[in-house]
N, C-alpha and C positions, 0 to 999 in steps of 0.2 A: 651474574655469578662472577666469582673472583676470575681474573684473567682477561674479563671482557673489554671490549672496546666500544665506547659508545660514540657514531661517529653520524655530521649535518653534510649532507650533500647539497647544498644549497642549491644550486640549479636544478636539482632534480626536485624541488621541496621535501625532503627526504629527510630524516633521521633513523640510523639503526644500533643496534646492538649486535656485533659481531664475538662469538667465541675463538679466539685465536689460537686453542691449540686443537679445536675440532674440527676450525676454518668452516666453520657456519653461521649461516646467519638466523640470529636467536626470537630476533622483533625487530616490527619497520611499520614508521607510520607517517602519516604527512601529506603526501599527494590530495591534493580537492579540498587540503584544511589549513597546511601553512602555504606559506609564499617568500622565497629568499631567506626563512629562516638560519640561526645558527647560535652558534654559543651554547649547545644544550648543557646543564648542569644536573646531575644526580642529588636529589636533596635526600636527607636525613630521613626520611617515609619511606624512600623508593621510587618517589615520583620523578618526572624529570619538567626540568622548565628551560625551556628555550626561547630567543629573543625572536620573534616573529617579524620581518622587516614592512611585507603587503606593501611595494612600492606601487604598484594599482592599484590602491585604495587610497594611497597618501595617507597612511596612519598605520601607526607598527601597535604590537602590543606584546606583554608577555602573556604566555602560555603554560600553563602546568597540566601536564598527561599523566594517565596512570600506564604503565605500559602492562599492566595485567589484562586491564578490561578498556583499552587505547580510548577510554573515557578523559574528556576534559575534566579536570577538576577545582580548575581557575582561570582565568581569566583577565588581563584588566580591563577588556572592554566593557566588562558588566561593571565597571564604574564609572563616575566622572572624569578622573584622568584622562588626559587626550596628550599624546607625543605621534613623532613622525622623524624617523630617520631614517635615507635611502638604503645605503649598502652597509651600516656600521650600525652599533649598539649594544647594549647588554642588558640583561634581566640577571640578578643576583638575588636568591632568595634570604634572608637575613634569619640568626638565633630567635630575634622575638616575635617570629612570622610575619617581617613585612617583606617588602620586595624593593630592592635599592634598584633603578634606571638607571642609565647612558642612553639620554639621547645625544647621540653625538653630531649630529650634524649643524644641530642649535647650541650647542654647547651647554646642554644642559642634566644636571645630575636630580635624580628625586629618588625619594626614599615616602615609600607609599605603603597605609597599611591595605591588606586585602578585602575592605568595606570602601576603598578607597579615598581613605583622607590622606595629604598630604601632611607629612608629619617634617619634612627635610628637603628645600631645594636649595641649588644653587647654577646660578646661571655666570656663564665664565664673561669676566665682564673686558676681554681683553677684542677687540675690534681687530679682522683682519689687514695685512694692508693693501692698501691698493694695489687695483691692476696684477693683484694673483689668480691662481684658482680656490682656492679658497674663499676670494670675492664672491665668487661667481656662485657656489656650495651655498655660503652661508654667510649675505652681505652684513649679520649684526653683528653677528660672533663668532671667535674663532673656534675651529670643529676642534674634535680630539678622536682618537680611534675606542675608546673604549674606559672603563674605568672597574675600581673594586671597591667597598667599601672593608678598611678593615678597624678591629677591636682588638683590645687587649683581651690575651686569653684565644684567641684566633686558633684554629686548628692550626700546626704549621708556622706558626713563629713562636710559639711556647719554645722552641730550643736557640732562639736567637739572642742570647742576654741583652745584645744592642737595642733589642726593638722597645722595649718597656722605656729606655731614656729616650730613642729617637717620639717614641709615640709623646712624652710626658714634656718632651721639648718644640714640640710641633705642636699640640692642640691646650698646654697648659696657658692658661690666662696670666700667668703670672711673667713676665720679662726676666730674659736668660739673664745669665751672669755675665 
């Protein structure tokens, strides 16, 4: 409902939905199913999808819940895709029903549809340097904390007249002036 607050308690594995002017809480689910999750997003259905970390598994994945019937409704481990990031990550679910990653700890970004094909990776090819922590994280590549995938026509940059030349100057194949 409008006003709500949908909020990850990560250590508790916990996700809820709070109403903040009846100061109750509305749905809660997670305990026995995620582990270290966070990042929940409200998609375009009503579902919600959250980055699920399971660093005792060594393999994260994303999750999409219905919070009517706290049924799973997706999955990525019922595909191929295999990622694993400790404390950071993201699951964003995309307009043309795939679901963009941050695995962050690998440095790596994928955009996967929900049959599980890899349709968009990128792996950050930037080596951290020695003798940091970051070494230590992640000796290929350097981490990042999270990422977003955006487009043109984005909910939320439509009123930014900058973003249509920033986007057109950024990913246009043709060399600036």
């Amino acid at each position: 409902p409008k006003g709500s607050i949908l909020l990850s308690f990560r250590n508790l594995n916990l996700l809820a939905i709070f109403d903040a002017e009846l100061k109750q809480r509305l749905w809660s689910w997670g305990p026995g199913v995620l582990e270290k999750q966070h990042n929940p997003i409200v998609t375009e259905s009503g579902t919600i999808m959250v980055f699920d970390n399971r660093p005792s598994k060594k393999r994260s994945r994303a999750v999409e819940v219905d919070p009517k019937t706290n049924e799973i409704v997706w999955q990525s481990d019922e595909t191929d895709v295999r990622f694993f990031t400790g404390p950071r990550g993201q699951a964003q679910p995309l307009p043309n029903g795939n679901v963009f990653i941050a695995e962050s700890d690998n440095g790596r970004f994928i955009e996967m549809t929900r049959e599980g094909d890899v349709v968009w990776e990128y792996w950050n090819p930037y080596q951290p340097p020695k003798k940091t922590w970051h070494r230590k994280l992640s000796p290929q590549r350097l981490l990042f904390q999270r990422g977003d995938k955006w487009w043109p026509g984005m909910p939320g940059l439509q009123e930014h007249a900058d973003f249509k030349a920033l986007f057109d100057r950024t990913f246009s194949s043709k060399a600036p002036d």
